[in-house]
Backbone as CSV, one residue per row, in Angstrom:
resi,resn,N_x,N_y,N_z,CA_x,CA_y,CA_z,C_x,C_y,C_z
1,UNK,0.828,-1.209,0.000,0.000,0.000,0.000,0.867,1.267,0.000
2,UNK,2.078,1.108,1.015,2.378,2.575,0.810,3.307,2.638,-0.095
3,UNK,3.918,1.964,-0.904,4.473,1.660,-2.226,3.704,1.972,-3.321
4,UNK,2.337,1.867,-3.480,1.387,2.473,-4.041,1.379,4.167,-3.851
5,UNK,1.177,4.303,-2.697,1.124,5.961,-2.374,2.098,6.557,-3.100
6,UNK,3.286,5.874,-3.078,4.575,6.436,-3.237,4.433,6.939,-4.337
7,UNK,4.135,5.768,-5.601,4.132,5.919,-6.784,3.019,7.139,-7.156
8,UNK,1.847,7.172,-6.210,0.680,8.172,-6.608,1.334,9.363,-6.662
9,UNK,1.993,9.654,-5.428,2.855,10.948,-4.630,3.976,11.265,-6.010
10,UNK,4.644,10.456,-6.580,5.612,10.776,-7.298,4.916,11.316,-9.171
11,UNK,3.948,10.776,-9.143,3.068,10.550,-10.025,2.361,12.355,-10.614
12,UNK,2.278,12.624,-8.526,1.865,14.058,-9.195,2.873,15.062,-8.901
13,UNK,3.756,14.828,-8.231,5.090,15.666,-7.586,6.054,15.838,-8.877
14,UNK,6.222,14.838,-9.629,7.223,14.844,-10.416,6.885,15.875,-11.588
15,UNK,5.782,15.816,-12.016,5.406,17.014,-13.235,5.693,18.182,-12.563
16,UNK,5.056,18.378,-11.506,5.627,19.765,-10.670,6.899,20.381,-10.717
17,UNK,7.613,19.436,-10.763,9.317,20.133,-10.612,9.863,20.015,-12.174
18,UNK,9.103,18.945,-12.988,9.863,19.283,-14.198,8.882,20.736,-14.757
19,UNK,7.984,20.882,-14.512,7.759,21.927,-14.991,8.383,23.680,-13.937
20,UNK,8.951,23.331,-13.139,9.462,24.252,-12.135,10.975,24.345,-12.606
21,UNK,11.881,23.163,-13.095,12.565,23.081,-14.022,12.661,23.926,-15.457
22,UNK,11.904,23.561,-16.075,12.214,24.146,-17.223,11.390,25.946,-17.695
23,UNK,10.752,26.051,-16.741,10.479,27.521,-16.752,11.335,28.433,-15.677
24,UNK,12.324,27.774,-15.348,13.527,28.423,-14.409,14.187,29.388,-15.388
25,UNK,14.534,30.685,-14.687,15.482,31.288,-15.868,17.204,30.831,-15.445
26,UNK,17.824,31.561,-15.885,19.422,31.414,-16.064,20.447,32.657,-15.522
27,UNK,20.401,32.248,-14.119,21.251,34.143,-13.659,22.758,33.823,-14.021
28,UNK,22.948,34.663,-14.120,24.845,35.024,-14.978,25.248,36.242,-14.611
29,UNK,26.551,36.340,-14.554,27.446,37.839,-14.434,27.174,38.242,-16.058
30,UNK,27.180,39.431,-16.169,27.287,40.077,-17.664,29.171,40.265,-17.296
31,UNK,29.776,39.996,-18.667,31.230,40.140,-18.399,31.641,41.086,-19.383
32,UNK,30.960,41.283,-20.302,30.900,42.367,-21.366,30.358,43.209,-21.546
33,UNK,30.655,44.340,-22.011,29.923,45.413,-22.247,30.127,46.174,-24.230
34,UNK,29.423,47.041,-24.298,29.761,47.857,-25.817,30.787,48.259,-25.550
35,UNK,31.557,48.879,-24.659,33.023,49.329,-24.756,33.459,48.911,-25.732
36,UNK,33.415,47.499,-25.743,34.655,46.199,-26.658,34.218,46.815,-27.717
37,UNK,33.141,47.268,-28.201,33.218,47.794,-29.401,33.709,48.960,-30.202
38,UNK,33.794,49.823,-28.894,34.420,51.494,-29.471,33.366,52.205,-29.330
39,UNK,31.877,51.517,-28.061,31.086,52.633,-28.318,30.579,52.650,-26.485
40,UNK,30.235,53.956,-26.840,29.623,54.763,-25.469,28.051,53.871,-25.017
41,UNK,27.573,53.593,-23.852,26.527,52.636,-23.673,25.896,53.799,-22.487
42,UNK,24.460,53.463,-22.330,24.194,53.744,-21.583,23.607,52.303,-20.558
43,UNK,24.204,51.972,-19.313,23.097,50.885,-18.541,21.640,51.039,-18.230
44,UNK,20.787,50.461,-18.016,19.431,50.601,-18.471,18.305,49.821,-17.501
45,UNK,17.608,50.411,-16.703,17.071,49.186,-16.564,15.368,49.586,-16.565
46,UNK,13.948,48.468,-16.229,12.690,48.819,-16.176,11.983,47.834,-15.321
47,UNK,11.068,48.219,-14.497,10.917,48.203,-13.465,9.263,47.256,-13.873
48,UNK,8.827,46.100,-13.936,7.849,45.186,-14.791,6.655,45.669,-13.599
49,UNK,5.461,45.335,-13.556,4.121,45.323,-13.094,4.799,44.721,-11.770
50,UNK,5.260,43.677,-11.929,5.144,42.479,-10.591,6.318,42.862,-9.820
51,UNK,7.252,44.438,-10.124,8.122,44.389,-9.223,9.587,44.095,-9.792
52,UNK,9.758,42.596,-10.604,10.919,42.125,-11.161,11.432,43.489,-12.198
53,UNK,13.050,44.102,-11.412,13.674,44.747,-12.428,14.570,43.699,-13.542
54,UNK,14.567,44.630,-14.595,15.209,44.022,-16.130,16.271,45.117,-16.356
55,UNK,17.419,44.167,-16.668,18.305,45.119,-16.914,18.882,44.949,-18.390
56,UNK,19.840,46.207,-18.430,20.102,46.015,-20.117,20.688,47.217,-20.750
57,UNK,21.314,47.478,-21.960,22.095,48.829,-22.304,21.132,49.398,-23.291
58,UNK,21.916,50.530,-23.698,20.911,51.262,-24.490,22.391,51.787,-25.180
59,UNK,22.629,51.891,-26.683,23.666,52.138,-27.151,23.092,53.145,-28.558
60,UNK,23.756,54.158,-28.467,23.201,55.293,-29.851,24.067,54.785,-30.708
61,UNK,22.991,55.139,-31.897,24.033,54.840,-33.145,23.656,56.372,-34.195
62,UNK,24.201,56.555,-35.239,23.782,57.465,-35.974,22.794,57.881,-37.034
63,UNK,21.930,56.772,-36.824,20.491,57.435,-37.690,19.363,56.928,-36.809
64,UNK,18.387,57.189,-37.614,16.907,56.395,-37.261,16.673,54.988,-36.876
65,UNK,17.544,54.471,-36.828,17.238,52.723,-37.260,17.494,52.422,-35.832
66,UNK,16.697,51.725,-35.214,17.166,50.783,-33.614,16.959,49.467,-33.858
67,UNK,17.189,48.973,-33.194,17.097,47.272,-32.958,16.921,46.970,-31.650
68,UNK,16.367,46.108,-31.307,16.325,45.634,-30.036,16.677,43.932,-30.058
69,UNK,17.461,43.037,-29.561,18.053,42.620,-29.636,17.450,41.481,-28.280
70,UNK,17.235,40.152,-28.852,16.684,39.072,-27.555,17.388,38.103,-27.258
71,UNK,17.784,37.423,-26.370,18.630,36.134,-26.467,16.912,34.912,-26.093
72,UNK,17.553,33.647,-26.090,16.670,32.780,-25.856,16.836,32.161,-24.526
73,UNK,16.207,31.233,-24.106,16.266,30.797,-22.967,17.403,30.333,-22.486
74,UNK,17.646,30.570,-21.414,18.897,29.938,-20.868,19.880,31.083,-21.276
75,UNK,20.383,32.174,-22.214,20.869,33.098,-22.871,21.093,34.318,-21.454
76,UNK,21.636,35.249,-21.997,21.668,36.517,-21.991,22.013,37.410,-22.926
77,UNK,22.794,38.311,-22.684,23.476,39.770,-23.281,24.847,39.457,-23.754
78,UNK,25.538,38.497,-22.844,26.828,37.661,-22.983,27.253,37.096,-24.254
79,UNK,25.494,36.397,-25.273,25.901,36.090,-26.019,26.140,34.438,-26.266
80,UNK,26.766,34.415,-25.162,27.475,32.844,-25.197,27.094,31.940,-26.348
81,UNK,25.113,31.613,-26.472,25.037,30.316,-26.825,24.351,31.336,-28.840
82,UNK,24.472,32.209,-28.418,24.020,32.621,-30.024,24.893,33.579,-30.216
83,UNK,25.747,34.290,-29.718,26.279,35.571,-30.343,25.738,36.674,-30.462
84,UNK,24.920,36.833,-29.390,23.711,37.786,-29.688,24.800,39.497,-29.620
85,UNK,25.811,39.121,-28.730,26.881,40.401,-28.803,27.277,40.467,-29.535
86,UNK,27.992,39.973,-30.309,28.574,40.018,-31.476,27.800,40.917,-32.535
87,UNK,26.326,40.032,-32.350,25.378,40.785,-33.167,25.157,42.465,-33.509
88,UNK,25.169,42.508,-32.093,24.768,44.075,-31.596,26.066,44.531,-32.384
89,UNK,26.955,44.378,-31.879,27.956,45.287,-32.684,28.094,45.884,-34.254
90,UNK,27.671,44.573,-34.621,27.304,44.190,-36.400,26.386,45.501,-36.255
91,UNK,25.491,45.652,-36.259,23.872,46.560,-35.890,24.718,47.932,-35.939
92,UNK,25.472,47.902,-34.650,25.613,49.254,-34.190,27.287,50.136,-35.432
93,UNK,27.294,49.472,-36.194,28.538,49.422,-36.816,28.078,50.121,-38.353
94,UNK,26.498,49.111,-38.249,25.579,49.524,-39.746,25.153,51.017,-39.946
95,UNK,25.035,51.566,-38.469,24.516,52.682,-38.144,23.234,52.516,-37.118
96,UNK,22.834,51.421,-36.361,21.999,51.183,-35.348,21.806,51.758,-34.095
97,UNK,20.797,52.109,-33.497,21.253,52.001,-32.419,20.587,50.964,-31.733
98,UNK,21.463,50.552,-30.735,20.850,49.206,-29.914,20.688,49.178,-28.529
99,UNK,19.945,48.346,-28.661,18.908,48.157,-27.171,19.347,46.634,-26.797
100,UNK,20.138,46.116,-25.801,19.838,44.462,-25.683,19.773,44.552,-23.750
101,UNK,19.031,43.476,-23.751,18.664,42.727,-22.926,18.886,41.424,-22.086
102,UNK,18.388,41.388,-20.835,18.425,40.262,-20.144,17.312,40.075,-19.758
103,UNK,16.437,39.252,-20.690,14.489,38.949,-20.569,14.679,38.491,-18.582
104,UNK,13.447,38.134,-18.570,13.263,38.009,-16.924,13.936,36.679,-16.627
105,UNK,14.605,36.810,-15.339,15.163,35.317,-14.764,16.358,34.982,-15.625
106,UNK,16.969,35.870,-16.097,17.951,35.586,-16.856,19.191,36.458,-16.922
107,UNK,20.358,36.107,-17.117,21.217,37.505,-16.587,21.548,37.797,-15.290
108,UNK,21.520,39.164,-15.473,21.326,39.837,-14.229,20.252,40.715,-14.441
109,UNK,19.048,40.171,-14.983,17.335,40.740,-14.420,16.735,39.877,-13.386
110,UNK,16.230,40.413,-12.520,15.651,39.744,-11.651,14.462,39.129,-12.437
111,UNK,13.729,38.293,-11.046,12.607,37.016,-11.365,13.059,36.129,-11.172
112,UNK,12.743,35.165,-11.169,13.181,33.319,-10.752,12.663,32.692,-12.082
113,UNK,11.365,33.010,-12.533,10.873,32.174,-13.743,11.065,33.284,-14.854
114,UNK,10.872,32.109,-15.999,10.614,32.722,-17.547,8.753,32.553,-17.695
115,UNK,8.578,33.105,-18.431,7.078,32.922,-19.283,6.827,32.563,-21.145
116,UNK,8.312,32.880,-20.809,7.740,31.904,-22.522,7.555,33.043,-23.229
117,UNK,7.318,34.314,-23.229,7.246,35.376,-23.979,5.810,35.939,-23.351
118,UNK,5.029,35.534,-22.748,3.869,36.117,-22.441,4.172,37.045,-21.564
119,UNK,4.771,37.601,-20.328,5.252,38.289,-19.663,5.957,39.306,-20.750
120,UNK,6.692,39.028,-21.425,8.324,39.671,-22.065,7.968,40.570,-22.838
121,UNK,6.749,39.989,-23.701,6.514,40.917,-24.398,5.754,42.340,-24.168
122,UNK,5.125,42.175,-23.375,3.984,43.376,-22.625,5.530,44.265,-22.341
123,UNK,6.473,43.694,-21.409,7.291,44.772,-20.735,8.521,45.135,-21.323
124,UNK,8.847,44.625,-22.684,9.250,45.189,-23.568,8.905,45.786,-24.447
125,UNK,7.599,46.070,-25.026,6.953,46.949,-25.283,6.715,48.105,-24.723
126,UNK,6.469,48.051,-23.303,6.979,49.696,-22.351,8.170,49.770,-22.266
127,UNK,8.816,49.300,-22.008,10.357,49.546,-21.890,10.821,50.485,-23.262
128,UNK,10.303,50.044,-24.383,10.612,50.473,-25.932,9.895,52.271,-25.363
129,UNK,8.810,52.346,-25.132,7.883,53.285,-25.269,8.406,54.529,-23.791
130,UNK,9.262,53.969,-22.953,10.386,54.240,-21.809,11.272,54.869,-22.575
131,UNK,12.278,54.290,-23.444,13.423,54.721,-24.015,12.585,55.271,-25.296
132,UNK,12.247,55.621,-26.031,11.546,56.162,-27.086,10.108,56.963,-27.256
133,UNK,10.284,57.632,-26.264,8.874,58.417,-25.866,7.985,58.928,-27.209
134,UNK,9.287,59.709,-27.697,8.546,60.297,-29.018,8.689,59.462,-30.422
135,UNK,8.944,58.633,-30.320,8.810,57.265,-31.504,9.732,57.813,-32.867
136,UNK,11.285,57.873,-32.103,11.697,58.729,-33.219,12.531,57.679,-33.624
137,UNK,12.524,56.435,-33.566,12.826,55.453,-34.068,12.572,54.640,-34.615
138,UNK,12.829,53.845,-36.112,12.131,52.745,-36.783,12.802,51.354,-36.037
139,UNK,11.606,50.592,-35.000,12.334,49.673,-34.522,12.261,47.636,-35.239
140,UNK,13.663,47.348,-35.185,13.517,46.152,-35.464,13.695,45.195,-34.369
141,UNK,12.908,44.351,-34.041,13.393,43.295,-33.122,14.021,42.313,-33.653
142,UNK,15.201,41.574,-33.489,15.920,40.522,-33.698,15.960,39.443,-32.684
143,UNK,15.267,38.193,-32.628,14.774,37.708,-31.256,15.327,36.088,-31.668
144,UNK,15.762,35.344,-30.612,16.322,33.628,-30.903,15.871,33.216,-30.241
145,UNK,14.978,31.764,-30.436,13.964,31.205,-29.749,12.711,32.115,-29.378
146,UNK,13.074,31.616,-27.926,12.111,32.047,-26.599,12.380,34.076,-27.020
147,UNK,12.982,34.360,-27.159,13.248,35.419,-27.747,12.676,36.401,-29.199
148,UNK,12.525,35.257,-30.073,11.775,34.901,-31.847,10.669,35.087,-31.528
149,UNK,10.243,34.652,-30.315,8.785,34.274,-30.254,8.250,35.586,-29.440
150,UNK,8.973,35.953,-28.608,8.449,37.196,-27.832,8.828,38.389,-29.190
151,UNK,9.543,38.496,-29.865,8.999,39.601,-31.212,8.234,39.698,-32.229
152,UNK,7.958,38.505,-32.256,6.490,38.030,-32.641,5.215,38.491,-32.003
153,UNK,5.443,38.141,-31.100,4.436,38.744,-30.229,4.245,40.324,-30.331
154,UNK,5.571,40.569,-29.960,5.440,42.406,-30.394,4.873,43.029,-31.517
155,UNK,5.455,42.579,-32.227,4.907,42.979,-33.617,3.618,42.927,-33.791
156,UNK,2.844,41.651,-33.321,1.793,41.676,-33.416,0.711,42.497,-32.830
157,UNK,1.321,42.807,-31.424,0.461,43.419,-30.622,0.648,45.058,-31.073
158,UNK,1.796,45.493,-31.336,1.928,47.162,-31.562,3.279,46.941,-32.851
159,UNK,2.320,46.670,-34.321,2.441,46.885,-35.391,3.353,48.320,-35.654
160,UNK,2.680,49.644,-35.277,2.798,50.802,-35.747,4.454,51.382,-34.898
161,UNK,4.580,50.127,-33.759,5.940,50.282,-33.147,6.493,49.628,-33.457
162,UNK,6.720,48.012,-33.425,8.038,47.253,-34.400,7.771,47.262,-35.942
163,UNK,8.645,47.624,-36.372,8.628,47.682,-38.024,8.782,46.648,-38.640
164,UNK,9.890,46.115,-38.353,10.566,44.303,-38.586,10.858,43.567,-37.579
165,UNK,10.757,42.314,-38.062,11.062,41.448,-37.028,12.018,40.545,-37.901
166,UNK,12.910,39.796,-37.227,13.955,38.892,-37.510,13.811,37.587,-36.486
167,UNK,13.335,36.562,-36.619,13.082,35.349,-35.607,14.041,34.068,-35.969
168,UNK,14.738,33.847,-35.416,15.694,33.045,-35.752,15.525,31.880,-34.452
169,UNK,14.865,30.768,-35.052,14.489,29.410,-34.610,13.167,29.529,-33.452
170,UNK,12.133,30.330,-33.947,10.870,30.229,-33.383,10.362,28.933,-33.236
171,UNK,9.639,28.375,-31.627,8.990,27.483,-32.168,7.511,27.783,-32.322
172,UNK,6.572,26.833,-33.631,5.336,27.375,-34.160,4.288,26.965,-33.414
173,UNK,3.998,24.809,-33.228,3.617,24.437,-32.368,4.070,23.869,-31.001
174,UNK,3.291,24.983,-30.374,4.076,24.787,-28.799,3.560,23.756,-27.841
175,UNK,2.170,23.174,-28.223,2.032,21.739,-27.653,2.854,20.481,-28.503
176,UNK,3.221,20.909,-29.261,4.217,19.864,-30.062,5.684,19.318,-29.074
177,UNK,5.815,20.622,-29.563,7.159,21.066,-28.698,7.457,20.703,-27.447
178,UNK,6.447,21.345,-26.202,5.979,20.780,-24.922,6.003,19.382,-24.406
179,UNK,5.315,18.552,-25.460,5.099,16.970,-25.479,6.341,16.155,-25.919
180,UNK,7.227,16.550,-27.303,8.088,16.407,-27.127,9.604,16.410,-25.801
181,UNK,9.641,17.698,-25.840,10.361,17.645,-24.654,10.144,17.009,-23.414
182,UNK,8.975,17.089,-23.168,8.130,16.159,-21.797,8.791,14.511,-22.184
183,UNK,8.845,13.923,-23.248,9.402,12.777,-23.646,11.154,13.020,-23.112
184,UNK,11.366,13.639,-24.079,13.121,13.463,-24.530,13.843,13.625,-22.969
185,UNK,13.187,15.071,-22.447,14.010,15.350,-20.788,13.711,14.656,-19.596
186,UNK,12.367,14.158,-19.855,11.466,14.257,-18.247,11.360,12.529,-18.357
187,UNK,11.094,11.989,-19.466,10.929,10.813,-19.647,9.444,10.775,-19.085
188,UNK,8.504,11.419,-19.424,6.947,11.371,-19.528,6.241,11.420,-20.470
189,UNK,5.486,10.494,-20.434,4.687,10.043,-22.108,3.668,11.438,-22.158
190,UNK,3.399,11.331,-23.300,1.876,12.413,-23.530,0.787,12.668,-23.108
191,UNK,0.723,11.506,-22.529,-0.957,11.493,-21.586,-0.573,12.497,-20.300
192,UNK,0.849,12.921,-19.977,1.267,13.610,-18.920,0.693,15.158,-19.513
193,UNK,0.814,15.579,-20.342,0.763,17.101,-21.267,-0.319,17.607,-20.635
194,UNK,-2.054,17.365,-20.573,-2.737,17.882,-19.848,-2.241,18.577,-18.772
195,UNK,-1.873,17.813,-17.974,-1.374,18.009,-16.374,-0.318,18.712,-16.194
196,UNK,0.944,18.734,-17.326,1.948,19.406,-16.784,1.183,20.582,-17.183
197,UNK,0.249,20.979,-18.637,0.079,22.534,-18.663,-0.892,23.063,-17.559
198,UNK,-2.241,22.212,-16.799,-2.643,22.511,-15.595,-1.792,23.532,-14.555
199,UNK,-0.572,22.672,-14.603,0.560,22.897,-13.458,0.872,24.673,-13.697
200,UNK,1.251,24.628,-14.862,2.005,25.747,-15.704,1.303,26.824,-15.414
201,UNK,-0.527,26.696,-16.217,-1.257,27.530,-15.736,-1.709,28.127,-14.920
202,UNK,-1.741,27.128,-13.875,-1.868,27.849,-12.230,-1.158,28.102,-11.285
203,UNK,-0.214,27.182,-11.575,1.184,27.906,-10.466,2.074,28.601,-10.864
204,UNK,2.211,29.088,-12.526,3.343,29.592,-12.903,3.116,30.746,-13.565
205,UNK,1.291,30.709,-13.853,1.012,31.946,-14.378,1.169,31.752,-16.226
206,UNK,1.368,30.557,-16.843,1.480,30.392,-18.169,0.200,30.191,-18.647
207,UNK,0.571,30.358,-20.324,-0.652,30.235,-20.725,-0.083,29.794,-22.308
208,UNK,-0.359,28.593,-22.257,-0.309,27.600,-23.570,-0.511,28.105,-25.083
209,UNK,-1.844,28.835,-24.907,-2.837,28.930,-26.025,-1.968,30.528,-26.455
210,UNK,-1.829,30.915,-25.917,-0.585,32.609,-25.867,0.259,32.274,-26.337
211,UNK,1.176,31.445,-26.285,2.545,31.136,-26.454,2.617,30.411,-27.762
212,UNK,1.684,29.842,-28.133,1.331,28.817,-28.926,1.457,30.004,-30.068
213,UNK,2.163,29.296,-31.481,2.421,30.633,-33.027,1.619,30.003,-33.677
214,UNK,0.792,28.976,-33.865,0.099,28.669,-35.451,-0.515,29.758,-36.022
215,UNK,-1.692,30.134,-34.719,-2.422,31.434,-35.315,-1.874,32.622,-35.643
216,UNK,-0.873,32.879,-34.852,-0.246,34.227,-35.042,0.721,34.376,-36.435
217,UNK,1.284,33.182,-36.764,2.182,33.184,-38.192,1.374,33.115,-38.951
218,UNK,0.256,32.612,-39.199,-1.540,33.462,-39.741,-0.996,34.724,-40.394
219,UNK,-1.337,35.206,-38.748,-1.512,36.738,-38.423,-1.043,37.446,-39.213
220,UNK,0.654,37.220,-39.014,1.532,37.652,-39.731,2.186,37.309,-40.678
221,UNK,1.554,37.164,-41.812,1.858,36.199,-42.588,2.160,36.965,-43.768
222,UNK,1.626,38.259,-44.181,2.322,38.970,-45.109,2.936,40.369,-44.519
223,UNK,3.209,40.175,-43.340,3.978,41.317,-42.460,5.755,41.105,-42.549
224,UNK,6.185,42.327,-42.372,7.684,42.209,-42.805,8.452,41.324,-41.301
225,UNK,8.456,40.357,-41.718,8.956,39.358,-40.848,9.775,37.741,-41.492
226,UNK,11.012,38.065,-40.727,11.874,37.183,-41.618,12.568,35.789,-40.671
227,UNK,12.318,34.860,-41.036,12.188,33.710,-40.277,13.404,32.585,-40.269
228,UNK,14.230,32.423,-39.402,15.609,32.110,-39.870,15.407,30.605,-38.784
229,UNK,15.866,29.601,-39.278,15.986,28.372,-39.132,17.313,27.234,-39.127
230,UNK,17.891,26.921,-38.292,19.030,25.788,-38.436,18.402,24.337,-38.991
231,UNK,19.205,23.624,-40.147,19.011,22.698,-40.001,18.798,21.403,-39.712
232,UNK,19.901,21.600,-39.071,19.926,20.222,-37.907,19.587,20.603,-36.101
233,UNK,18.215,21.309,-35.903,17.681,21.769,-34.687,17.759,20.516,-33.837
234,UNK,18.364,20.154,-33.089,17.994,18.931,-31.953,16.619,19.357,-31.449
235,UNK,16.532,20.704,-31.112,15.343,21.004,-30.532,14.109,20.822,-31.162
236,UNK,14.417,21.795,-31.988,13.030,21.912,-33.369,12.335,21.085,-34.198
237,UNK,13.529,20.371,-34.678,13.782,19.704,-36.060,13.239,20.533,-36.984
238,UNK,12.967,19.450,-37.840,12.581,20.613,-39.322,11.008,20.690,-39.299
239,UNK,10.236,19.830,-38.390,8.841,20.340,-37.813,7.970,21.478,-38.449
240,UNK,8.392,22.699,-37.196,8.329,23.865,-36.930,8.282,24.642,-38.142
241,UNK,9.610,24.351,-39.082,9.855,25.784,-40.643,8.665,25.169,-41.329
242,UNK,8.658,23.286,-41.562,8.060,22.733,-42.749,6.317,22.977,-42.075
243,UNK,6.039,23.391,-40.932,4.969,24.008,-40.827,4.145,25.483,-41.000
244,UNK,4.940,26.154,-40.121,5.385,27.547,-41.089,5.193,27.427,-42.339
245,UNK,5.558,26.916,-43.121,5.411,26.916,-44.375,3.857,26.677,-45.039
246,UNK,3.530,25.563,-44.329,2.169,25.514,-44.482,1.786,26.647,-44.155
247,UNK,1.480,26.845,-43.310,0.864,28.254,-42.421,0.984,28.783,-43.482
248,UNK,1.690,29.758,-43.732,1.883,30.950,-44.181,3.200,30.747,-45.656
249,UNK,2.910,30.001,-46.946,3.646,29.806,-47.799,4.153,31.283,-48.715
250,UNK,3.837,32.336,-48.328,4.627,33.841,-48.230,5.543,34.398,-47.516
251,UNK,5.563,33.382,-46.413,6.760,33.833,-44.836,7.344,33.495,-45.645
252,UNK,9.078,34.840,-45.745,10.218,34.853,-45.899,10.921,33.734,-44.999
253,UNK,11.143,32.392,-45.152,12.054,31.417,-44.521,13.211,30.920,-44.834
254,UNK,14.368,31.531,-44.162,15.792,30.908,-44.742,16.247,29.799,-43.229
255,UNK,17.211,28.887,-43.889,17.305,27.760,-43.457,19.444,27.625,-43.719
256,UNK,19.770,27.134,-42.555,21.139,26.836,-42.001,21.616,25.707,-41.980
257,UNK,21.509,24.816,-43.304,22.106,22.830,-42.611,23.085,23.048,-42.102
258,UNK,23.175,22.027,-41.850,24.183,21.002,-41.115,24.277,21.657,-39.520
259,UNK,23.770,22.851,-38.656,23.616,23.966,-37.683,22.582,23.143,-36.569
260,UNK,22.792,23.320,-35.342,22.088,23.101,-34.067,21.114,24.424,-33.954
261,UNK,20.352,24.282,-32.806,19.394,25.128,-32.321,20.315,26.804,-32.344
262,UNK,19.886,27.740,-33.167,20.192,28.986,-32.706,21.835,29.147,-33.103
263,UNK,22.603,28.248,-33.543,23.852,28.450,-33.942,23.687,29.232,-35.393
264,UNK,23.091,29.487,-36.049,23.856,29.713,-37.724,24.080,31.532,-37.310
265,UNK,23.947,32.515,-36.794,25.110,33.178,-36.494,26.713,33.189,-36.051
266,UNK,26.269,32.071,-34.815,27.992,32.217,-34.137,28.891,31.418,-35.516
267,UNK,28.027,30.379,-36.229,28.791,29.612,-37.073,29.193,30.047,-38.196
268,UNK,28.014,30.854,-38.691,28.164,31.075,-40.368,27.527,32.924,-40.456
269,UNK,28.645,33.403,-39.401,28.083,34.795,-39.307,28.194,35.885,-41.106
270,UNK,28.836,35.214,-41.924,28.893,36.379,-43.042,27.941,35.664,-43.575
271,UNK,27.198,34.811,-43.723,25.973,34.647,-44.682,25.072,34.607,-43.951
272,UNK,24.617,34.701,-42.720,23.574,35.254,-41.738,23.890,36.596,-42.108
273,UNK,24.455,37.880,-42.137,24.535,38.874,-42.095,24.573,39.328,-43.635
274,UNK,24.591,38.439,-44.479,24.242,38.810,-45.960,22.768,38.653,-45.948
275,UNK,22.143,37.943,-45.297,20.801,37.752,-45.308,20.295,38.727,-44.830
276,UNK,20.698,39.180,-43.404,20.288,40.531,-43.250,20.095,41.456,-44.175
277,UNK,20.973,41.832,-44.617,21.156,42.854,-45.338,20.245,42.652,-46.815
278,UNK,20.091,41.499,-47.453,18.877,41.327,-48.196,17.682,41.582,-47.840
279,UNK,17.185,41.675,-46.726,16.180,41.764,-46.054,15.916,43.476,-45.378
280,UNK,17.308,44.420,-46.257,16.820,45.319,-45.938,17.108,46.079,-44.661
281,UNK,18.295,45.332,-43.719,19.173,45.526,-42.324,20.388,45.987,-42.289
């Protein structure tokens, strides 16, 4: 009998922590700054609804053009797992000016959890409207992953404020995704998925159906939005683009073989950055 319990007890305990797990963010020292580049920064930070400050630079460049700049989960400003610094520099070199970040629970922004972009995007959208009062900027978001997906979101929600978006390894279906991973990490079959998003929804404040892109790559489907993909995603696979595609067979989609999740910058930065620049960056 209590070998039974055990198993009941573990049965519902265990979704709990893998989902307490993987909506954990990633705190880090920032060890870099724009200096390395030859340019003047300002530090930055904004102060969210719930309290959690976000921190982050604010760097002028010499025209109209900004960028705002996302890492993905587990990421920061550092760069490390995409180059997202590197990036900025590229940007700020074109004539940009840049904005990057440490989304919530990540970095050195406070919070304990991520949201998947449902949080991120609302308070990067004030944050934008913080540093840009009088909208004297044409802004692009450049976002990887968990990042892709929160400029997506932006765009969608305040059109007349992001101009472009750049999403490099969005995922589309996020109960796909979810169920998957629930397999590969947690070693929990699918019949678990109900329950872990239960979990999500009420103790963590998520929301599935939000996070979730089918409808929204809809949405945006003849909006200036450019959709960048590795080919060999451990995470993704080729899923996600070859759906996209369905979705929306007008989405601008370029694609990176032989590349892991979010690598085809750090790897193959002059033809990522030729693409840019086709696209008008």
């Amino acid at each position: 009998m209590k070998f039974l319990v055990a198993i009941a007890l573990c049965s519902l305990l265990y979704p709990l922590y893998v989902v307490h797990k993987q909506l954990s963010g990633h705190k880090e020292r920032i060890e870099k700054d724009p200096s390395q580049w030859g340019a003047t920064f300002e530090d930055i930070l904004y102060r969210a609804e719930d309290g959690v400050v976000l921190r982050g630079w604010w760097v002028r460049g010499e025209s109209d053009r900004a960028v705002l700049l996302l890492h993905g989960k587990g990421g920061s400003r550092n760069g490390y797992h995409c180059g997202i610094f590197d990036l900025g520099r590229w940007y700020w070199r074109r004539g940009y000016s840049v904005m990057m970040v440490d989304l919530r629970a990540h970095g050195e922004s406070g919070g304990h959890y991520t949201t998947l972009g449902l949080k991120e995007h609302r308070e990067l959208l004030a944050w934008l409207e913080k540093i840009d009062p009088d909208h004297r900027y044409r802004w692009c978001v450049h976002g990887f992953s968990m990042g892709a997906v929160t400029a997506m979101m932006m765009r969608q929600k305040a059109p007349t404020v992001v101009e472009r978006v750049v999403a490099d390894a969005p995922w589309i279906d996020f109960g796909y995704l979810a169920m998957r991973e629930l397999r590969k990490r947690a070693w929990l079959p699918p019949t678990f998925y109900s329950y872990v998003r239960w979990i999500a929804e009420t103790f963590f404040g998520q929301n599935f159906d939000v996070i979730d892109n089918r409808e929204r790559v809809r949405s945006l489907c003849k909006e200036p939005v450019l959709y960048l993909f590795e080919g060999d995603d451990t995470l993704l696979g080729s899923y996600h683009a070859d759906l996209l595609h369905e979705l929306c067979s007008e989405a601008r989609i370029e694609r990176f073989d032989g590349l892991d999740h979010v690598e085809a910058f750090k790897e193959r930065p002059q033809a990522y950055t030729e693409i840019l620049r086709s696209y008008g960056l």
